[in-house]
Backbone bond lengths (Angstrom), bond angles and torsions (degrees), N, CA, C in turn:
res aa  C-N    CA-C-N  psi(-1)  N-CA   C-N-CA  omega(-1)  CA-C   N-CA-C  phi
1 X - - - 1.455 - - 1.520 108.08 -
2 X 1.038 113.31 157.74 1.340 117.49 -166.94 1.719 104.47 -113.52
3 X 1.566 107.46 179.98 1.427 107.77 -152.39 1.894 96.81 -84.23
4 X 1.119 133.85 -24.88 1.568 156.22 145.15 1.635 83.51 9.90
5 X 1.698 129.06 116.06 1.286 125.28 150.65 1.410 103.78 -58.76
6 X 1.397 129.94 -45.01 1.802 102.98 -142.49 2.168 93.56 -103.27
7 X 1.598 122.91 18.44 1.168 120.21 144.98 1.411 119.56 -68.13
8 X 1.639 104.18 131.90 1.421 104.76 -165.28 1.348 96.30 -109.16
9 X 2.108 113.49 -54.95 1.726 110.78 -170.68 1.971 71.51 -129.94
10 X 1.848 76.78 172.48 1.820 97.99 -177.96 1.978 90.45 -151.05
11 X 0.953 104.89 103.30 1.804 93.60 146.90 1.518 117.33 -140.23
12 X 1.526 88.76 146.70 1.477 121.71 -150.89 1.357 110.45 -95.72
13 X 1.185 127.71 115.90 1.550 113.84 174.58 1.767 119.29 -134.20
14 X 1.221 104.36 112.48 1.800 138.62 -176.90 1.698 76.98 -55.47
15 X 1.789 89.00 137.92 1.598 91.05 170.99 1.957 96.18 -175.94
16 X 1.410 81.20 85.71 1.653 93.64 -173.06 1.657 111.14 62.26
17 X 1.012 115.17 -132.92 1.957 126.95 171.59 1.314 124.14 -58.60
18 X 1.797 101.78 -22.55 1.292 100.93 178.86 1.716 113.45 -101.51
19 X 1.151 120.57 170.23 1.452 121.15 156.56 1.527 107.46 -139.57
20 X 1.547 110.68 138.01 1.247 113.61 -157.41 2.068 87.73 -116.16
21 X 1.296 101.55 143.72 1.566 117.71 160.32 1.396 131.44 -108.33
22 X 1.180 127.00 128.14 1.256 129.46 -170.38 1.381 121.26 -122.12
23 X 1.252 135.23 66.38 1.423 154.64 -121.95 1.844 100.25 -116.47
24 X 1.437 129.18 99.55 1.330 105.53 153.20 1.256 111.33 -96.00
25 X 1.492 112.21 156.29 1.643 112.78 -177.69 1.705 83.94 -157.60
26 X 1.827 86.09 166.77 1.953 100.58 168.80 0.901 149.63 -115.48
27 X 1.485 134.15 168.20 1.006 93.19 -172.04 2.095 115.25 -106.93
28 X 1.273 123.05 -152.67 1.661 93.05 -172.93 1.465 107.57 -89.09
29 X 1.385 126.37 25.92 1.383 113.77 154.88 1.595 112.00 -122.65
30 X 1.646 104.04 36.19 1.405 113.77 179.07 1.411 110.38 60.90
31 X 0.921 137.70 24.15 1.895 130.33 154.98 1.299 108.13 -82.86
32 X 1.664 113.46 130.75 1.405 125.59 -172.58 1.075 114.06 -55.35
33 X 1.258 131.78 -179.88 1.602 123.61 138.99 1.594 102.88 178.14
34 X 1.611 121.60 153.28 1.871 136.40 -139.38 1.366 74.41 -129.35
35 X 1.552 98.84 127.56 1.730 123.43 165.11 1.576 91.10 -123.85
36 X 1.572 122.83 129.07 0.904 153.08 167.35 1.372 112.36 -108.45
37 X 1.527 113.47 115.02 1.552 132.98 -177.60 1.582 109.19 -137.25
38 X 1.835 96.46 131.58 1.081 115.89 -162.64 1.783 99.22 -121.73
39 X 1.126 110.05 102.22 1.358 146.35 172.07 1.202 130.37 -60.21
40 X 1.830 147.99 69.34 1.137 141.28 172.20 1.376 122.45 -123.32
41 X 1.303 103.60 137.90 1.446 112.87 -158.25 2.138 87.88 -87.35
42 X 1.595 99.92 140.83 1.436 111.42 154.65 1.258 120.99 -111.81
43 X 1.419 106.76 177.50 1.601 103.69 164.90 1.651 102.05 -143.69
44 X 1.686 108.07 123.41 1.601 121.75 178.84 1.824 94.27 -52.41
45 X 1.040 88.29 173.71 1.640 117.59 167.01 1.770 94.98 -52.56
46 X 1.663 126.15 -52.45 1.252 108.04 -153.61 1.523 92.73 -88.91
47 X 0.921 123.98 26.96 1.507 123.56 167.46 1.664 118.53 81.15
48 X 1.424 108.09 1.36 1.379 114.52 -161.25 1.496 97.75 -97.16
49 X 1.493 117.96 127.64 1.697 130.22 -160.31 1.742 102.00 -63.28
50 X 0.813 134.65 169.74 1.598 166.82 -152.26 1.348 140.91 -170.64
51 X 1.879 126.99 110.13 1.669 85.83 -164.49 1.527 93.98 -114.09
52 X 1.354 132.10 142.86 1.488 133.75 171.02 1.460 114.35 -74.49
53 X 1.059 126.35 141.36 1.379 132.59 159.71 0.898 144.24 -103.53
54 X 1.222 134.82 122.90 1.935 115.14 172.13 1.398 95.96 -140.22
55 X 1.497 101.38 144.22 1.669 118.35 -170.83 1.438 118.26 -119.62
56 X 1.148 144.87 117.51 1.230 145.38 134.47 1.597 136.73 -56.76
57 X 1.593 125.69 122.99 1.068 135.23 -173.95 1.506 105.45 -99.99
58 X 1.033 117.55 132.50 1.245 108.89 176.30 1.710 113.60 -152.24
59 X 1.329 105.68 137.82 1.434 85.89 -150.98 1.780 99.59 -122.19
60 X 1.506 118.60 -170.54 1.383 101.91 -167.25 1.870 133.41 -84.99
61 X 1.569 100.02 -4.26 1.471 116.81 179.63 1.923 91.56 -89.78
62 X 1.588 118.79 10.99 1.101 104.27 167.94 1.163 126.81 -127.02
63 X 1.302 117.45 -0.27 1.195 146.65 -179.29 1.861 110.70 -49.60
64 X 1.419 106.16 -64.08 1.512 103.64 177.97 1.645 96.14 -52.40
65 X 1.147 148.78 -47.55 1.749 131.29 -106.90 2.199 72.06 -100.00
66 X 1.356 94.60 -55.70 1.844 115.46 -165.17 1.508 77.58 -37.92
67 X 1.264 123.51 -81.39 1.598 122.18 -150.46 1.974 101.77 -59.18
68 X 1.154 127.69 -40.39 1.131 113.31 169.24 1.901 116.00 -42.66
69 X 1.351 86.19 -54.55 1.666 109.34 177.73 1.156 106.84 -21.24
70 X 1.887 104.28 -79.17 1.631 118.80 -170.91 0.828 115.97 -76.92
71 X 1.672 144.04 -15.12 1.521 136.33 178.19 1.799 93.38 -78.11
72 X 1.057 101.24 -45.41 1.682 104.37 179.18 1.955 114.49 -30.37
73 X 1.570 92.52 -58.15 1.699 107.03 -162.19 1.585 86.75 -76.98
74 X 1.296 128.23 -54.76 1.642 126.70 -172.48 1.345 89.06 -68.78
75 X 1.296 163.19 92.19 1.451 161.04 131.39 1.565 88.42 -142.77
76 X 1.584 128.09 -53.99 1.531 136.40 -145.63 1.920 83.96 -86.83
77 X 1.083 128.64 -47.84 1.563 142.39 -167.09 2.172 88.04 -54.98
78 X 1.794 105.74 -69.72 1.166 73.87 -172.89 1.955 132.52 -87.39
79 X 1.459 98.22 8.84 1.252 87.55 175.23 1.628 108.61 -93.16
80 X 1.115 140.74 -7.12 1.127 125.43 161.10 1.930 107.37 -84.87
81 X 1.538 126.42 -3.42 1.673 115.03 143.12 0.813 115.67 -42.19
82 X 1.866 115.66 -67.75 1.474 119.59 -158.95 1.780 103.69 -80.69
83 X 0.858 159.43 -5.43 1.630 149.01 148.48 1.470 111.33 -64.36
84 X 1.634 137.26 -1.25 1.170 119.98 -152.35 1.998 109.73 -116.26
């Protein structure tokens, strides 16, 4: 966890090139909210490493719809596995 007062939990998950963050923190009247950071290291031309970022905010009136969202696409992902 990092030095951030309003980070509450962080888990981290290694996943080949990328590393993904999963951060809830608050805000200052204590309402939660999930920042999702997507982590890949480059390397310039002079060989010297780099890491890219991209972040997701996501907040708690969105929480149900996102998880509908992704169980949705991970349900459709493996039933078109198993037909193939």
């Amino acid at each position: 966890m990092n030095n951030d007062q309003n980070e509450i939990y962080s888990k981290v998950v290694r996943a080949g090139k990328r590393t993904y963050f999963f951060d809830i923190k608050s805000t200052k009247n204590n309402d939660l909210y999930i920042t999702l950071t997507e982590s890949k290291k480059t390397f310039g031309e002079d060989g010297d490493g780099n890491y890219q970022k991209h972040k997701i905010f996501l907040y708690k009136e969105d929480f149900e719809k996102f998880r509908e969202g992704l169980d949705d696409v991970l349900n459709k992902i493996e039933e078109i596995k198993n037909n193939q």
